[in-house]
Structures are given as C-alpha cells and as structure tokens.
Backbone bond lengths (Angstrom), bond angles and torsions (degrees), N, CA, C in turn:
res aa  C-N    CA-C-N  psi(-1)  N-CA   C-N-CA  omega(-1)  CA-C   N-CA-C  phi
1 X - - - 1.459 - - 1.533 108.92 -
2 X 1.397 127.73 139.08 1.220 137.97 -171.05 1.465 97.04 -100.51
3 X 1.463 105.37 130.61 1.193 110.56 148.59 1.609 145.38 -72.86
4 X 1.552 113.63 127.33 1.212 117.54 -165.87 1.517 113.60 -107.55
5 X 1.388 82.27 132.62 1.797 105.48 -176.42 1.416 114.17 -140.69
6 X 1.374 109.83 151.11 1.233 104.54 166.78 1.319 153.77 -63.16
7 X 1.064 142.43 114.48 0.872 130.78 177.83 1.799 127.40 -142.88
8 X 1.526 118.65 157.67 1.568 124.93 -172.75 1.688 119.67 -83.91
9 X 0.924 118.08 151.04 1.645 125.69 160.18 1.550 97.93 -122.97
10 X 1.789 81.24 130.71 2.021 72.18 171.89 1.759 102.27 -166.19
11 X 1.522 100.58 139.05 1.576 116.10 172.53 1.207 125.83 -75.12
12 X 0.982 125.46 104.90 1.505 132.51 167.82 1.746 116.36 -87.54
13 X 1.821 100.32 141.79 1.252 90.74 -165.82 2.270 88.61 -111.23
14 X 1.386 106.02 144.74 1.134 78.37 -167.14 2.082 86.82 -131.32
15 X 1.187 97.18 -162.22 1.543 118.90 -144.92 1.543 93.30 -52.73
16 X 1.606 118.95 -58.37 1.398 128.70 175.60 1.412 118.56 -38.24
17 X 1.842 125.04 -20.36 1.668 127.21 -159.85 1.717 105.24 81.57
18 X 1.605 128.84 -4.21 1.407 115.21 177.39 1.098 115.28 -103.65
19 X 1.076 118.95 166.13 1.763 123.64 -169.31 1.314 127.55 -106.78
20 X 0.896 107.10 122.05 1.678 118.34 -159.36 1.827 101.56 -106.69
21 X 1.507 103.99 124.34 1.513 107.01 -167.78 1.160 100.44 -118.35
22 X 1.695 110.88 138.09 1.696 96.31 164.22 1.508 88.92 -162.65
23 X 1.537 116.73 -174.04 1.481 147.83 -177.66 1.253 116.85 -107.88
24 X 1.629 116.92 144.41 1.767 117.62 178.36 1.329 93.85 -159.26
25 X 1.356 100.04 143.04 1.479 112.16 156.97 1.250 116.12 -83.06
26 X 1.494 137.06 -23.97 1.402 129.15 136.60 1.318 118.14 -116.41
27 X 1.413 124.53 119.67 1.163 136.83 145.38 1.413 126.38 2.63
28 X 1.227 94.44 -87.43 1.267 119.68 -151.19 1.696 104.60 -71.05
29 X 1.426 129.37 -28.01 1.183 138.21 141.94 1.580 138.32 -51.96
30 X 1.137 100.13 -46.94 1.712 109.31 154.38 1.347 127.01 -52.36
31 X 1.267 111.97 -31.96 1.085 122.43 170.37 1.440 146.89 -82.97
32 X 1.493 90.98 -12.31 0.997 113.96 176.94 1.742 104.75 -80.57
33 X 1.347 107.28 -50.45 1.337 135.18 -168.58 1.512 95.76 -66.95
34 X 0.925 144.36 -14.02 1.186 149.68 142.86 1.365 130.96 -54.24
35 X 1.353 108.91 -61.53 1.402 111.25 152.54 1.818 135.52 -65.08
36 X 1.085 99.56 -13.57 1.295 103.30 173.96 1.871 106.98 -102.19
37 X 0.968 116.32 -5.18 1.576 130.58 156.32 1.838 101.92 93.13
38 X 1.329 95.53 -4.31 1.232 111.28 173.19 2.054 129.87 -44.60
39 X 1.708 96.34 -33.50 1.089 79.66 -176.87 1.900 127.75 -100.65
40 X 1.301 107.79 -149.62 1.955 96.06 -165.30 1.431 102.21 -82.29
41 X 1.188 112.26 27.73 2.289 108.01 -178.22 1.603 82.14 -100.75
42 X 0.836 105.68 141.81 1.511 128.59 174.32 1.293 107.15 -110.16
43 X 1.368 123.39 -34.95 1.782 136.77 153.46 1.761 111.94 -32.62
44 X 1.605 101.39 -64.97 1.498 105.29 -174.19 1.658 104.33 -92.78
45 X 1.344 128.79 25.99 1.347 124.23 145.48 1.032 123.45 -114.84
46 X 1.507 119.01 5.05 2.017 111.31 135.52 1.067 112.10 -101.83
47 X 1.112 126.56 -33.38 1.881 121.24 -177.37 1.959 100.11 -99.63
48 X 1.253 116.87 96.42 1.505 129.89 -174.26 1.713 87.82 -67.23
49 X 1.605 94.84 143.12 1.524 90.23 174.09 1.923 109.49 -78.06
50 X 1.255 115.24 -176.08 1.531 111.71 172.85 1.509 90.42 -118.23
51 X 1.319 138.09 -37.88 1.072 126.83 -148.80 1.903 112.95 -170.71
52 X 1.475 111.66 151.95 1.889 87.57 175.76 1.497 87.24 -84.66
53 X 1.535 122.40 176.75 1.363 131.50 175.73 1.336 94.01 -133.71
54 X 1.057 137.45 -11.99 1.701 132.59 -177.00 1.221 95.58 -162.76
55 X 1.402 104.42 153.36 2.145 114.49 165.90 1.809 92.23 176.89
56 X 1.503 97.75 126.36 1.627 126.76 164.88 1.315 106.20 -115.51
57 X 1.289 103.63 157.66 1.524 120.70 157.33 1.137 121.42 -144.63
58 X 1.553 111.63 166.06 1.550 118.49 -147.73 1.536 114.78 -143.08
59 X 1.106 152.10 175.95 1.058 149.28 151.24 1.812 139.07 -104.26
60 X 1.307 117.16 56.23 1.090 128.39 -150.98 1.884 119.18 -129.27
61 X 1.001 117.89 -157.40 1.559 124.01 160.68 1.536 111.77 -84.12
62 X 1.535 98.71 170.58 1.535 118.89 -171.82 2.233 90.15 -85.34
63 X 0.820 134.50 -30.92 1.464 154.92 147.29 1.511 104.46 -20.17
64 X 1.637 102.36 -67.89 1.406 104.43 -149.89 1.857 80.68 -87.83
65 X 0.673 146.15 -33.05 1.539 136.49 172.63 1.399 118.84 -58.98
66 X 1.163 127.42 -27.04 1.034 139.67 -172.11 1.614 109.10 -83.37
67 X 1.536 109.07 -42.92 1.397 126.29 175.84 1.564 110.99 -79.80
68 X 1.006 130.79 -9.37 1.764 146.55 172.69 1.522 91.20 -79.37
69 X 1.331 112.74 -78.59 1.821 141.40 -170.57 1.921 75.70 -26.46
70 X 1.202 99.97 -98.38 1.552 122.18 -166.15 1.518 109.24 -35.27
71 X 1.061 144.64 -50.54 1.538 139.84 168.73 1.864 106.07 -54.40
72 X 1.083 95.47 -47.52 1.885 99.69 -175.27 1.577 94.46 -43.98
73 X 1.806 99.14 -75.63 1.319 105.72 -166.89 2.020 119.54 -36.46
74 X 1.051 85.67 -48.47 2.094 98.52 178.47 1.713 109.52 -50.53
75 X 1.412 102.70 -17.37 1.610 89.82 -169.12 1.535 106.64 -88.32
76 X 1.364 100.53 -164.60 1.786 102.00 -167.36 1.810 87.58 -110.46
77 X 1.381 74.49 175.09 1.937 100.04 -160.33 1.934 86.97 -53.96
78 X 1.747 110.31 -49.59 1.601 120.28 -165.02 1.524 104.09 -46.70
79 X 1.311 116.22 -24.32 1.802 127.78 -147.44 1.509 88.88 -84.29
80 X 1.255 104.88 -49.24 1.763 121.97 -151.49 1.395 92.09 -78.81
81 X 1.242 130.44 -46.41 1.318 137.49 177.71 1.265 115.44 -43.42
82 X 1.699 111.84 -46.95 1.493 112.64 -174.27 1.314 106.37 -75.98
83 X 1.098 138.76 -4.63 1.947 139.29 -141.99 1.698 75.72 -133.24
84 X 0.910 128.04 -17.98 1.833 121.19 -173.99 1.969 81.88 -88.66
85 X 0.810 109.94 -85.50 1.811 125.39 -172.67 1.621 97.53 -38.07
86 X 1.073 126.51 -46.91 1.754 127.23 -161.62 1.698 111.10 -126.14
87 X 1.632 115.32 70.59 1.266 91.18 -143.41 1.574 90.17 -93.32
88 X 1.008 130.44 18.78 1.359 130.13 -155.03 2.057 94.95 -108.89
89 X 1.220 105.47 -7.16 1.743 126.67 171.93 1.528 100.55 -74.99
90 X 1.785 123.94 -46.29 1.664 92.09 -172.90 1.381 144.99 -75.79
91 X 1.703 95.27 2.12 2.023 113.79 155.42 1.064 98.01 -42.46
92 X 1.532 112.14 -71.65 1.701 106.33 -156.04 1.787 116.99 -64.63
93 X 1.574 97.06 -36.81 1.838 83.96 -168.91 2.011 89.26 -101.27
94 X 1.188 115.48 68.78 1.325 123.28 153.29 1.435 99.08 -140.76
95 X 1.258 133.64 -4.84 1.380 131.49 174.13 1.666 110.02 -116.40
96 X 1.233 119.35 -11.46 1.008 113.49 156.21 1.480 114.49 -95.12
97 X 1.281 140.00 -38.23 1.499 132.87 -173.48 1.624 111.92 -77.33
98 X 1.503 90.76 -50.62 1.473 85.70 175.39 1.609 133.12 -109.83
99 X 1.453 101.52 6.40 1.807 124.87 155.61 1.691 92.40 77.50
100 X 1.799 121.11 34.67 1.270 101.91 155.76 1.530 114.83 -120.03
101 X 1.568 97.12 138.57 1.367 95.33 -168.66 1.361 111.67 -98.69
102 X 1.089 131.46 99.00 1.644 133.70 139.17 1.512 131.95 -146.72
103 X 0.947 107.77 -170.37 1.540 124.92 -157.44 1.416 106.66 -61.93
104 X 1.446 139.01 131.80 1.419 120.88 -160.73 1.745 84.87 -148.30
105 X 1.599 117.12 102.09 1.408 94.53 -165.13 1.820 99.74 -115.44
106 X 1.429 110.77 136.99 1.640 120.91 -164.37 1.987 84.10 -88.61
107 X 1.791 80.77 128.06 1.436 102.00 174.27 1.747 102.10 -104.62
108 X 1.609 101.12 146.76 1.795 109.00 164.97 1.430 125.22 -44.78
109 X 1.314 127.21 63.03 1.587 123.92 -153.75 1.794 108.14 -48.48
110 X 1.193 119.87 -24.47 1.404 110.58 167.86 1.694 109.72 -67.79
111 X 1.077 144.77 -47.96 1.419 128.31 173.74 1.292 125.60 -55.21
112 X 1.512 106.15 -37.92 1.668 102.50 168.35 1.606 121.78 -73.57
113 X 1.178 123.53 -15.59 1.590 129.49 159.46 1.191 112.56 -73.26
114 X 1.683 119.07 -55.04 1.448 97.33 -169.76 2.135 102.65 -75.59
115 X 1.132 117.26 -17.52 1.272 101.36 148.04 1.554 149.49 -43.38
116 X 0.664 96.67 -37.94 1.868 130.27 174.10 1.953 108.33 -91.27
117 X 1.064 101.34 -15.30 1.701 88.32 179.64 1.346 88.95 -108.97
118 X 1.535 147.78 -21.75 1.115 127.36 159.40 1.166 144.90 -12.23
C-alpha cells in the first residue's frame, strides 16, 4: 500500500513566455526556490519564472505525481493552454489518459504565490 500525501502540480510561466511544469510537496516553498534560482531546475535558473499560471493538488503518492508531472510536461504548448483556462478538466483527462482516478483539485495560483512571496 502506498502512502498518501499531499501533494501539487503546477505551471509556471517564466521570463522566456514557456511553461515550466513541475511537482511539490509544498508549494509555496518551491516556489520560492524558484525564484530565488535556488532550486534543482536548471530550466527556471535561466528562464526566472514571472508568475504560477496554474497549480492543483491532490491526494496521492510521490509516483502518481511524478506520472501527472511527466504526461503534463509531453503535451504541446495548445494542451497546457487548455488545462491553464479549464483547470478543473485535468481530473477528467488524467483518468482517462492515464486511467488514474482521483481527486485533482485546481487551486487560485495567485494566492498561493502571493503566499509564498510573503
């Protein structure tokens, strides 16, 4: 049995206009670490993010985040676009594409930043 914890998926839009995707068990720290160039993306320590543009969270394994992370990343800029605009859609096409079913709930990505820049 896997242990379940929380954890985020979330889009960052960064200096270049491209989108930089990744996973945290806290948010609001990653993000920071991002902006301070501090953390292990070597992506978002030349391209500084400007802002998150999307972030859900879920209740699952370090696995099933990892397997979210990795499908996001594979899609095209059009894909990410729609899941930025409709974010309350990647429940459904994470249980249909990749047949896992749970709860995937889209957070206000401006409250969890200006949380985190606090």
């Amino acid at each position: 049995m896997t242990k379940k914890n929380q954890y985020w998926i979330y889009i960052l839009e960064c200096e270049n206009g491209c989108y930089y995707t990744g996973y945290s068990k806290d948010l609001e720290r990653r993000y920071k670490q991002h902006i301070a160039g501090t953390s292990g993306s070597k992506y978002t320590r030349s391209f500084k993010p400007k802002r998150i543009i999307q972030c859900w969270k879920f209740h699952d394994s370090i696995g099933t985040a990892l397997k979210i992370e990795q499908f996001i990343k594979r899609q095209s800029r059009k894909f990410k676009d729609k899941i930025i605009e409709q974010p309350i859609e990647l429940e459904m096409i994470i249980l249909k594409r990749l047949n896992l079913e749970l709860e995937i709930i889209p957070v206000d990505p401006k409250s969890v930043e200006d949380e985190s820049l606090k």
